[in-house]
Backbone as CSV, one residue per row, in Angstrom:
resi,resn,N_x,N_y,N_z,CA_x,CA_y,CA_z,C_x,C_y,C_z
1,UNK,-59.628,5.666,99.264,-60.059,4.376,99.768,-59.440,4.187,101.158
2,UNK,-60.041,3.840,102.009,-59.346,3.834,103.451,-58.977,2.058,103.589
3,UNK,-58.036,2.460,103.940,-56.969,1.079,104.490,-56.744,0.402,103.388
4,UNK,-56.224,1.271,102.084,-55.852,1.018,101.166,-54.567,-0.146,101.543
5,UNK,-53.541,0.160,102.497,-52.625,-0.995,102.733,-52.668,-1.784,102.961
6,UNK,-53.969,-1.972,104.373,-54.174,-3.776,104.316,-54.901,-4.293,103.557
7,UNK,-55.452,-3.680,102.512,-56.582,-4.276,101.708,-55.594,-4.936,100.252
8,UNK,-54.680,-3.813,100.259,-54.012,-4.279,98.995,-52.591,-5.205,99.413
9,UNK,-52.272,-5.001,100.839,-51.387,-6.731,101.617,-52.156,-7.839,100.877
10,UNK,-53.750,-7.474,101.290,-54.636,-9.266,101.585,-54.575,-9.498,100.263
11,UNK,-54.695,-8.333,99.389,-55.398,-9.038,98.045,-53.777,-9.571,97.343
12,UNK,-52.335,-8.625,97.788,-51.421,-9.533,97.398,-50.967,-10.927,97.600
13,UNK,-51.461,-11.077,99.208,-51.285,-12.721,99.876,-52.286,-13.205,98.914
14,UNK,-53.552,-13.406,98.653,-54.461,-14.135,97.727,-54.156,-14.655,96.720
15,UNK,-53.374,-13.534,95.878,-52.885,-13.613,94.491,-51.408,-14.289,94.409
16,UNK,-50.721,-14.333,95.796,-49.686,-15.420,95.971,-48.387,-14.661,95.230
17,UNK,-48.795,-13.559,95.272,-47.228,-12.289,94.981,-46.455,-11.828,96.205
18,UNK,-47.075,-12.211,97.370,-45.849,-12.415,98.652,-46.275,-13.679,99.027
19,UNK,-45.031,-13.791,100.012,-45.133,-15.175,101.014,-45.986,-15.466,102.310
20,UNK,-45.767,-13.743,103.066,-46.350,-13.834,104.051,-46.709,-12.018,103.895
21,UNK,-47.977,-12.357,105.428,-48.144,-10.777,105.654,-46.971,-9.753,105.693
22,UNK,-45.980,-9.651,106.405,-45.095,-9.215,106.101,-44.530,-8.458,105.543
23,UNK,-44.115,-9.622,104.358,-43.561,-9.416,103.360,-44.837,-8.409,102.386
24,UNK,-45.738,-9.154,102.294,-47.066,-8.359,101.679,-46.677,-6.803,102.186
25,UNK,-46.954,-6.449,103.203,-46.814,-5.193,103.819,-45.841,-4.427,102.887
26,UNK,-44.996,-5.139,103.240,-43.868,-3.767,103.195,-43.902,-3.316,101.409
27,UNK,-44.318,-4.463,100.706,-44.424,-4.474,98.992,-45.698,-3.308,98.863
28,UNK,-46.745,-3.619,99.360,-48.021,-2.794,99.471,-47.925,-1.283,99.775
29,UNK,-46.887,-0.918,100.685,-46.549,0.286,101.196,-45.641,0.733,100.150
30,UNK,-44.969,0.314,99.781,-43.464,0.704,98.682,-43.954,1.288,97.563
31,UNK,-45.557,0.354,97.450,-46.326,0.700,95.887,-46.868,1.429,95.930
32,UNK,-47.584,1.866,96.988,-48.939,2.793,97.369,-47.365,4.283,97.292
33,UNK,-46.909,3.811,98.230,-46.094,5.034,98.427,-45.367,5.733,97.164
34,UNK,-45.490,4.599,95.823,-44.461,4.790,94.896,-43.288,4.869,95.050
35,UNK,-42.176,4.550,96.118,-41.133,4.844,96.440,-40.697,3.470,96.952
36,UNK,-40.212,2.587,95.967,-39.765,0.984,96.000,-38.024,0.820,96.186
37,UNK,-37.719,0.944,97.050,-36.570,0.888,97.627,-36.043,-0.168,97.276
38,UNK,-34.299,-0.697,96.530,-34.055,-1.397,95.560,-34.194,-3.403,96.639
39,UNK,-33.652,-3.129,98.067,-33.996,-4.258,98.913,-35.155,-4.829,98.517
40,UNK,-36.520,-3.911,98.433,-37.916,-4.249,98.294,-38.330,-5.098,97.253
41,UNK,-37.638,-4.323,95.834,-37.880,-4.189,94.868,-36.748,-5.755,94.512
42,UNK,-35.991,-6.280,95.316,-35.464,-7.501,95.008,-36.458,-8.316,95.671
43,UNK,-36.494,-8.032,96.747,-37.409,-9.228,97.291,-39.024,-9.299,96.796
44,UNK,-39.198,-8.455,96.507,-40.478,-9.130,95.357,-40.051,-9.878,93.951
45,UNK,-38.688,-9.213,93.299,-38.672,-10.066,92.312,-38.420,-11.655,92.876
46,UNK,-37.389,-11.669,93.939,-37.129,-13.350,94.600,-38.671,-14.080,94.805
47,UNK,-39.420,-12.956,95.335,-41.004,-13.785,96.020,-41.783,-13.913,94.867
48,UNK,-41.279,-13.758,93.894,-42.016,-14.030,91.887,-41.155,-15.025,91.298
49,UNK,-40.221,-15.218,91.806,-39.263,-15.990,90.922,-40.035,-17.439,90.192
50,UNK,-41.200,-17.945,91.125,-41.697,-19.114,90.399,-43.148,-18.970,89.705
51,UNK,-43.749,-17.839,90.626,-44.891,-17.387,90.356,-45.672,-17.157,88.402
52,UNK,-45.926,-18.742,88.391,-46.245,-18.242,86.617,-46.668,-17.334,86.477
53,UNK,-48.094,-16.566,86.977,-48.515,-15.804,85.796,-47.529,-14.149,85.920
54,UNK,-46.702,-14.180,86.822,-45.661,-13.164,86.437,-44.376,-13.578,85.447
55,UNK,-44.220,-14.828,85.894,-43.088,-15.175,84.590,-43.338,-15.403,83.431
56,UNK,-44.813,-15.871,83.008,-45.367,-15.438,81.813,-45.775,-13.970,81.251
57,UNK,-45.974,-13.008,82.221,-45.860,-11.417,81.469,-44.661,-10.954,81.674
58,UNK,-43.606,-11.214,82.796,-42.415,-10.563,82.265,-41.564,-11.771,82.099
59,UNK,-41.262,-12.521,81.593,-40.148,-13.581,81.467,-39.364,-13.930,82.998
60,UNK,-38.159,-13.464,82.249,-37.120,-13.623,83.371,-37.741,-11.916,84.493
61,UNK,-37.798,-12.742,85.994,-38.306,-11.736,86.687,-37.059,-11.688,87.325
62,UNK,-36.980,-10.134,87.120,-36.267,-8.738,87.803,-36.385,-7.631,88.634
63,UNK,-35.617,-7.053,89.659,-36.243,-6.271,90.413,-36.688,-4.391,89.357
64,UNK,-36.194,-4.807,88.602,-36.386,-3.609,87.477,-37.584,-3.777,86.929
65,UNK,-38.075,-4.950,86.395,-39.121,-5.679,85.504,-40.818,-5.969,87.205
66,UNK,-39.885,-5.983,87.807,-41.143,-6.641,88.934,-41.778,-5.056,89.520
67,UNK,-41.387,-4.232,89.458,-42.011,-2.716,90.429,-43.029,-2.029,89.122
68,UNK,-42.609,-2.235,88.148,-44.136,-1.978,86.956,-45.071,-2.389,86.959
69,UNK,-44.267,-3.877,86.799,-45.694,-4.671,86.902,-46.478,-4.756,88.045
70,UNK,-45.928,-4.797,89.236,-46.824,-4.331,90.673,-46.961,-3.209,90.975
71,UNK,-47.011,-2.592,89.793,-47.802,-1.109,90.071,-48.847,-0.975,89.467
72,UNK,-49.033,-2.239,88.593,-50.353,-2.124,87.658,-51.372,-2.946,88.356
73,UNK,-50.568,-4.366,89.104,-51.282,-4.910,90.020,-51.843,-3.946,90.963
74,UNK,-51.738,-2.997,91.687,-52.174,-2.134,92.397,-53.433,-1.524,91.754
75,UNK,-53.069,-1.095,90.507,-54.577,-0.258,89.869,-55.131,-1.490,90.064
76,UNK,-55.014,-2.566,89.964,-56.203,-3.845,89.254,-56.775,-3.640,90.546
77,UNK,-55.522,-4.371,91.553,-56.649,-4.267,93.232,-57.630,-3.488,93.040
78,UNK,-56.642,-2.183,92.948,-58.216,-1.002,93.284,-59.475,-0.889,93.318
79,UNK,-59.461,-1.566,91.877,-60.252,-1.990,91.107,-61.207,-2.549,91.398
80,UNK,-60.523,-4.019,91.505,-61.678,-5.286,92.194,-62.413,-4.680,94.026
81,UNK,-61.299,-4.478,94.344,-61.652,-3.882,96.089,-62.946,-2.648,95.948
82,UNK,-62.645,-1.587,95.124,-64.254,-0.925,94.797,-64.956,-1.402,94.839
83,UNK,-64.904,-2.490,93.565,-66.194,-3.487,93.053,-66.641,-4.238,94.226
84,UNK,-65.769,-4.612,95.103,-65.931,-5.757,95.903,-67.253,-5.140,97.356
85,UNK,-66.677,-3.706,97.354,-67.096,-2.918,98.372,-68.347,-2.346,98.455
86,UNK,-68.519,-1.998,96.735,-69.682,-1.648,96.470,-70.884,-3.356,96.454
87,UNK,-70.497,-4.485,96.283,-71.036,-5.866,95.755,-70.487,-6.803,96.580
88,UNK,-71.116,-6.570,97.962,-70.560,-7.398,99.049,-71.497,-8.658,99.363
89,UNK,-71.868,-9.007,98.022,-72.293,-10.409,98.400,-72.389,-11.131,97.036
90,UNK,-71.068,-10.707,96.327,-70.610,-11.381,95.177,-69.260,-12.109,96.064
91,UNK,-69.410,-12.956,95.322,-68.817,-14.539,95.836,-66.957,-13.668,96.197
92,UNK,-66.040,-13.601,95.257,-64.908,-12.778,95.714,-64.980,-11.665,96.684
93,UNK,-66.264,-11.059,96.949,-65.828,-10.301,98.128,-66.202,-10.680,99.474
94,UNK,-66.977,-11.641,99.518,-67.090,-12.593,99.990,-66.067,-13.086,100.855
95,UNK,-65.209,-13.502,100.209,-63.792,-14.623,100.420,-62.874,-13.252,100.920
96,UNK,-62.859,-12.124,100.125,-61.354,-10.749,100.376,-61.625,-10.720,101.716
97,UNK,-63.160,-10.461,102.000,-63.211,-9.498,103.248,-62.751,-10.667,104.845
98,UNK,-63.326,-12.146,104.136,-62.785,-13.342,105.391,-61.395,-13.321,105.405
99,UNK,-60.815,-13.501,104.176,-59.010,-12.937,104.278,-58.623,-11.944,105.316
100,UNK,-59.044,-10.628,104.816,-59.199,-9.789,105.345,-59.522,-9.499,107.484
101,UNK,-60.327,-10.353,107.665,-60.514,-10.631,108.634,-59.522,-11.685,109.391
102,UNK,-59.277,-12.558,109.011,-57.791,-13.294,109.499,-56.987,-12.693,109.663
103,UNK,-56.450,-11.671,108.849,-55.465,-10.985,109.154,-55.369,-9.741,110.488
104,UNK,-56.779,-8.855,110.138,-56.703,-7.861,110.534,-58.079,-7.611,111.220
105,UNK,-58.616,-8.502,111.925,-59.500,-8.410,112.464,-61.250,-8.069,111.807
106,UNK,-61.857,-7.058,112.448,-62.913,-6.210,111.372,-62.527,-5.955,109.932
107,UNK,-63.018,-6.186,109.157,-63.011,-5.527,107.848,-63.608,-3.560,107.783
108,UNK,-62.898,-3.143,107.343,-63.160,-1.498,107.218,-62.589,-1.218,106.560
């Protein structure tokens, strides 16, 4: 998938699992890369700390407990971003790719 990183930044800013681009970034790269460096891997659990629907699948969020579960978030992206790519005039891809465009100009 090309520009697997900013695609899976935007869809983390959306889903409100970072704060800012940024922060999105560097979480997006750590995951893709598989290699979540323990700094990273705190500051996503801090940027979850209120975030229900992570404190409802892992409870108390941890930087141990938070790099699984945003590794599964990653397959899901994948997922939807295919779908979205292939069905670009279903209402969510719709909205990814204008995200998408705020951030990073063209969508590609």
């Amino acid at each position: 998938m090309e520009n697997l990183e900013k695609k899976f930044t935007v869809w983390l800013l959306t889903r409100k699992f970072a704060r800012d681009l940024e922060e999105a970034n560097a979480f997006a790269k750590a995951l893709i890369e598989e290699n979540c460096p323990e700094d990273i891997a705190a500051q996503m659990a801090e940027a979850n700390q209120s975030n229900m629907d992570v404190m409802m699948e892992l409870g108390k969020v941890t930087p141990e407990k938070i790099v699984p579960f945003m590794a599964g978030k990653l397959d899901l992206a994948k997922k939807c971003i295919i779908f979205w790519e292939e069905h670009v005039k279903d209402t969510n891809a719709i909205f990814f790719r204008r995200k998408y465009e705020e951030y990073y100009d063209e969508y590609n």
